[in-house]
N, C-alpha and C positions, 0 to 999 in steps of 0.2 A: 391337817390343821393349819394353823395361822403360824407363819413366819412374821417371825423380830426381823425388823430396819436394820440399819446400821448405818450411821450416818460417818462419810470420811470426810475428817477436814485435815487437808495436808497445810503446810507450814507456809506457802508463798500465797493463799489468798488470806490470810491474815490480816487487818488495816492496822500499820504503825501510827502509833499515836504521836500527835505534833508535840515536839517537845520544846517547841522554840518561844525560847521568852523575848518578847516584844511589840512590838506598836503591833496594832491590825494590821492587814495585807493593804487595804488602801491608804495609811498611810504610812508606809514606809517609802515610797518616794518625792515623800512635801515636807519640808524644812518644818522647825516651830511655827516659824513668823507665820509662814500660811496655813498653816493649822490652824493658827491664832485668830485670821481673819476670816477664815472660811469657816470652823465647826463651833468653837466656843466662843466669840463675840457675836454668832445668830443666838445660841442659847441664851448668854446672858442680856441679849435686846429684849426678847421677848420675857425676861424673868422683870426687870427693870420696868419694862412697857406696861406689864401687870400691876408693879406698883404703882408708878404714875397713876394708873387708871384707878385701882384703891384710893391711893392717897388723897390726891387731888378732885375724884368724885367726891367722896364721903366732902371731904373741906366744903366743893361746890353746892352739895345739900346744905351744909350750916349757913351757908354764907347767904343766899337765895331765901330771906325770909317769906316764912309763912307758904313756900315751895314744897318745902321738904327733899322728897326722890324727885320731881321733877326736876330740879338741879342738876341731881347725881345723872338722870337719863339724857339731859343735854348736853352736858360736859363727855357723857361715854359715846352719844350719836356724834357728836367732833373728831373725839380724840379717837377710838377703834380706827374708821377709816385713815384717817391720819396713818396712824400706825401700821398699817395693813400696807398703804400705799409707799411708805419708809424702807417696810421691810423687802417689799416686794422691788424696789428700786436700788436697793443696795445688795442683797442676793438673790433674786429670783433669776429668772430662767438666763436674762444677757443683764444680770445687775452686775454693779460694776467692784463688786468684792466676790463674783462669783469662780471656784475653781475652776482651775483649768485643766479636767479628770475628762 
């Protein structure tokens, strides 16, 4: 008839779980400051750059009488590229706040 498995798990292939409280593995060798310029002032450009582009679109519709959205879509066909070209010159591939990982 049918033989039962039996499965053996001995004790060394086990996986220890990481019990270490701290930074992620890539940054534990970058100070605050460059933390500061490299991870969280690209997030908060791009959070800011979103407003600007709210705030100052919608304005650009009121202000543009009898426009409307046209306003809003000449003031975004400016400012996105702008933005784009900003970002991309301050951290992209050799920008000049880019880590040095």
């Amino acid at each position: 008839m049918a033989e039962k498995r039996r499965l053996r798990v001995s004790g060394q292939d086990q996986i220890e779980e990481e019990t270490e409280e701290g930074p992620p593995r890539k940054y534990q060798d970058i100070g605050w400051k460059e933390w500061l310029k490299v991870d969280f002032a690209r997030y908060w450009f791009v959070v800011i750059a979103l407003m600007i582009d709210l705030l100052f679109g919608l304005e650009a519709a009121n202000t543009i009488s009898g426009m409307g959205s046209l306003g809003l879509a000449i003031f975004l066909a400016i400012a996105i590229p702008a933005e784009v070209f900003l970002y991309i010159y301050v951290w992209g591939k050799k920008g000049i706040l880019k880590s040095n990982k």
